[in-house]
N, C-alpha and C positions, 0 to 999 in steps of 0.2 A: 647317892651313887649306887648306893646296896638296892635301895626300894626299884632305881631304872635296870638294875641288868636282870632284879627279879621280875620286873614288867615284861622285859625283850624275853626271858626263859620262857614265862607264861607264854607269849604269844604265839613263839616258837614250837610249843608243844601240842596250842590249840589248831595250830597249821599241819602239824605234822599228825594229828588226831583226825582231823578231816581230810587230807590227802587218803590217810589209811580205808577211810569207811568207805570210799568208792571202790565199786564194784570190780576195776580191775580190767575191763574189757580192754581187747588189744583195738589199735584203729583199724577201720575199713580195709586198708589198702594192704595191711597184714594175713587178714581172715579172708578175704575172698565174700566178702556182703552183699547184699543184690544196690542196686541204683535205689535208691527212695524214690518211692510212689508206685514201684509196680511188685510190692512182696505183696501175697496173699495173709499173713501172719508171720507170727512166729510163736515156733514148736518147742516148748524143752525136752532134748533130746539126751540120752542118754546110750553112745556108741557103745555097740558089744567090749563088753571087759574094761568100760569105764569108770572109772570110780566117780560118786558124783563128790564135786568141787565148790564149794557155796564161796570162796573166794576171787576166784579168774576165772572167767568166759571169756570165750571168742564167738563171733556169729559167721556161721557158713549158710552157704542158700545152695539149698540141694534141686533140680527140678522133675517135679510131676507132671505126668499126663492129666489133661481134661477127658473126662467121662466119654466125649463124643471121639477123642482119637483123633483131635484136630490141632491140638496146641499142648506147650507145655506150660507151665506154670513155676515161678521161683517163690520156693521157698524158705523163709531164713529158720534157722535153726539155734540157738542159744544153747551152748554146750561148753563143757572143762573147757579151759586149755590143755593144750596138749601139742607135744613135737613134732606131730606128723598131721597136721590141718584137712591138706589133700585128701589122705587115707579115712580118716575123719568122715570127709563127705562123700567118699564112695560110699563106705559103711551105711550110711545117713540114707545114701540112698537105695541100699541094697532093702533096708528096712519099709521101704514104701512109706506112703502118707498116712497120718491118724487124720487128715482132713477128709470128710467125707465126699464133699464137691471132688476131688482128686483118686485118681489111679497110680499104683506102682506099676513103674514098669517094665522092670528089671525080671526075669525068668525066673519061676519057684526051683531055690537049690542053684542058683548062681551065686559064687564066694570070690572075691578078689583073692587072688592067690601073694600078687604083689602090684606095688604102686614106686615106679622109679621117675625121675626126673633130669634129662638133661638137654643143654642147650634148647632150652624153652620149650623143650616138647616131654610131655608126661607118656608114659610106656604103661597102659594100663592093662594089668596079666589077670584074666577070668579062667575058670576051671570052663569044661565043655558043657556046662547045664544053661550057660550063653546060649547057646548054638541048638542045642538038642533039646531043652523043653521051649526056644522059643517061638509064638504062635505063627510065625511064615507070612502075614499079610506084610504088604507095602507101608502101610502106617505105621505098624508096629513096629520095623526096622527103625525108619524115619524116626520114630518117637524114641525108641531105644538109645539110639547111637547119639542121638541127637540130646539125649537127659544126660549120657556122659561127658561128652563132648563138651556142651554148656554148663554143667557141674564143673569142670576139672578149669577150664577158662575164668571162672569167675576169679581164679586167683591170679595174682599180676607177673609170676613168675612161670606163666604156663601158658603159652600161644595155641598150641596144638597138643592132640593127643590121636595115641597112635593105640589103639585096641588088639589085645593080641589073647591067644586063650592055649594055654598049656604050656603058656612062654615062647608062642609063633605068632609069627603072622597069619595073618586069614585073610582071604577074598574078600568073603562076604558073610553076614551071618543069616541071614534066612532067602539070599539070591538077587537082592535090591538095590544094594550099595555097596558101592565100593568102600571095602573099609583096607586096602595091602597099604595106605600108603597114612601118613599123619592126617588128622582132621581139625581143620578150624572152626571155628563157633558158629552158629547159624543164631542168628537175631529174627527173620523171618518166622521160624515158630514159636516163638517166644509171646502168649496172649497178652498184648497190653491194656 
């Protein structure tokens, strides 16, 4: 009887020994992941004032522009956990791509100020270097709004997002789109 409950301990503990050694990732539908098959990689990232984590990751997908200013591109990103995911992948992507094929395309000297979230719409608050260093073309808007937009989306608790900069609302941000009201996702520019 001694030798089976030392059996069942053992086995008990070689269970609980290997539950432990996995990596700890949280699921998909937690992190905000892209759909498999259309990630160009993944990046390990390391968000401003992150401490790095060699035990729990989560994977966010941030998106890039393509070179030619025609599409974006999802990228997933392998990073800590951490409490605030969303905020996470602004950051992610304020930092632009180490991919080379890829463009940042977020304004040099744009800082999220705040990142809030209610009744499924995110309120994402940019300082004015949004508005004031960004380059004014049509694509560029499009491409802008559009990397937020489908950033903040990828998470399941986020339908829409509403861009605001000094903690307002705006029109527009270089005269192309209407950004005064919440925006939903666009799959259209999204390169498959």
């Amino acid at each position: 009887m001694k030798t089976i409950r030392l059996l069942i301990m053992a086995m008990l503990m070689v269970t609980a020994f290997a539950i432990a050694g996995c990596d700890g990732a949280a699921p998909a539908s937690q992190t905000g992941t892209a759909t498999p098959g259309n990630n160009k990689g993944v990046e390990q990232s390391q968000p401003n004032g992150t401490a790095a984590n060699t035990e729990k990751t989560m994977q966010l997908v941030v998106y890039h522009a393509t070179k030619d200013a025609m599409y974006l591109v999802p990228v997933t990103h392998k990073v800590p956990v951490d409490s605030h995911p969303a905020k996470t992948a602004m950051e992610l992507l304020l930092a632009g791509s180490k991919n080379p094929d890829l463009v940042g395309i977020m304004p040099e000297g744009t800082q999220l100020k705040n990142l809030t979230i209610k009744d499924h719409i995110a309120y994402a608050d940019f300082n004015d270097k949004l508005i004031k260093r960004n380059g004014g073309g049509s694509a560029t808007e499009i491409l802008l709004v559009s990397a937020i937009v489908n950033t903040l989306t990828e998470f399941p608790d986020i339908h829409q997002v509403q861009i605001l900069v000094n903690g307002k609302k705006i029109e527009t941000i270089s005269g192309h789109m209407d950004t005064s009201e919440p925006l939903s996702r666009s799959e259209k520019i999204i390169k498959k």
